[in-house]
C-alpha positions as CSV (number, residue, x, y, z in Angstrom):
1,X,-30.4,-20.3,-29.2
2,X,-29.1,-21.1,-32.8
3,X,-25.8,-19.3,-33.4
4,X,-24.2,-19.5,-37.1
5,X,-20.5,-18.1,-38.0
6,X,-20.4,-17.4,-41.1
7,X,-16.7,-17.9,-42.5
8,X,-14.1,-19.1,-45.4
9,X,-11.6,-20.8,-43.1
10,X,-9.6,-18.4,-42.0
11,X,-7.7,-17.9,-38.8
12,X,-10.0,-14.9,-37.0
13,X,-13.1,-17.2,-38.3
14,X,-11.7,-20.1,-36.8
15,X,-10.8,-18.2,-33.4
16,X,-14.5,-16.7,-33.4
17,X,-15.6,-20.5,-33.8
18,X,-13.9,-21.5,-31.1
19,X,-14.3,-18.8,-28.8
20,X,-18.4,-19.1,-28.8
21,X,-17.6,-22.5,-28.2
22,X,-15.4,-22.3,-25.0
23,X,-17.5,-19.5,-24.1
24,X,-20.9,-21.3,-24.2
25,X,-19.1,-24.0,-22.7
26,X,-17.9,-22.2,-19.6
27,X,-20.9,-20.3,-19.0
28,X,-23.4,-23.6,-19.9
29,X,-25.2,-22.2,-22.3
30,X,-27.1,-24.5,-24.6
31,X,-26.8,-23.8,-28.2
32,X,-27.0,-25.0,-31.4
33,X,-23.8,-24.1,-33.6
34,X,-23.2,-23.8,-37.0
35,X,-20.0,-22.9,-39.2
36,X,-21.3,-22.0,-42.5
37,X,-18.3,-22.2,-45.1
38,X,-20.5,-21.8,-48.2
39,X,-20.1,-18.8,-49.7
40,X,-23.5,-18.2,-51.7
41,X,-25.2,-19.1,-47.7
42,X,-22.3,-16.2,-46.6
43,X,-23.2,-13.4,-49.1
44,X,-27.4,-14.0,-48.6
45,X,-26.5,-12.6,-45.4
46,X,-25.7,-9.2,-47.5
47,X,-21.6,-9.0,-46.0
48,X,-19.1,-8.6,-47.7
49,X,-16.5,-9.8,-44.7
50,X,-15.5,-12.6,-42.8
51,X,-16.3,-13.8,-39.7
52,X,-19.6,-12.8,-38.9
53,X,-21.8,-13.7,-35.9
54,X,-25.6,-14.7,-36.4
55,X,-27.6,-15.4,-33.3
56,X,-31.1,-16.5,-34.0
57,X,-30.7,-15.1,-37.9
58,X,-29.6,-12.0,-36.5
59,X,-26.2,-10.6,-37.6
60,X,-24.7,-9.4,-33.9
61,X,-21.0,-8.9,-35.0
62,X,-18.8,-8.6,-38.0
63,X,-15.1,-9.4,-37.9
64,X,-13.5,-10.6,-34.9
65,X,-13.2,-8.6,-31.8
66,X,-12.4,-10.6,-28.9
67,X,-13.8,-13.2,-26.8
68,X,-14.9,-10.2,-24.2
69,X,-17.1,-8.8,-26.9
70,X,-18.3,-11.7,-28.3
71,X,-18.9,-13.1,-24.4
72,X,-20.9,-10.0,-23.4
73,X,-22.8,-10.5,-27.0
74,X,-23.7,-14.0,-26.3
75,X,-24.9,-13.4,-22.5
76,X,-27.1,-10.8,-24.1
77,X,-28.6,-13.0,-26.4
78,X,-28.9,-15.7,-24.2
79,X,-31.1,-13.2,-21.3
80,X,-33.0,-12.5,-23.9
81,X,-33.7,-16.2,-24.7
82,X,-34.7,-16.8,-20.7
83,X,-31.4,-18.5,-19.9
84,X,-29.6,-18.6,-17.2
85,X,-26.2,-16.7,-17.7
């Protein structure tokens, strides 16, 4: 699974960083993670606001909304890849 979060820095980008972390961490997940801080990378998405979630080049989330959501969005993503959540 390659998961990007696409952010300038700012504290909910940071906690969404860290939350896929801990959360692929707890739940041993293997992925590869990428915080993308440029901002011409950021806008070829097509958003307009920080953070946003990309799992396999696929925006899943915009703005930060928890580690529940983003924990329930990642073991989706990750049964779809034929892990083992």
């Amino acid at each position: 699974m390659d998961i990007k979060i696409l952010g300038i820095g700012c504290p909910s980008c940071q906690s969404m960083l860290n939350d896929v972390n801990r959360i692929l961490a707890r739940n041993g997940m293997q992925a590869r993670v990428e915080y993308v801080t440029d901002i011409e990378r950021i806008l070829s998405y097509g958003v307009m606001s920080t953070p946003v979630l990309v799992i396999d080049g696929q925006i899943v989330m915009t703005g930060h909304r928890g580690a529940s959501k983003i924990e329930a969005v990642l073991k989706t993503a990750g049964k779809l890849n034929g892990m083992e959540v």
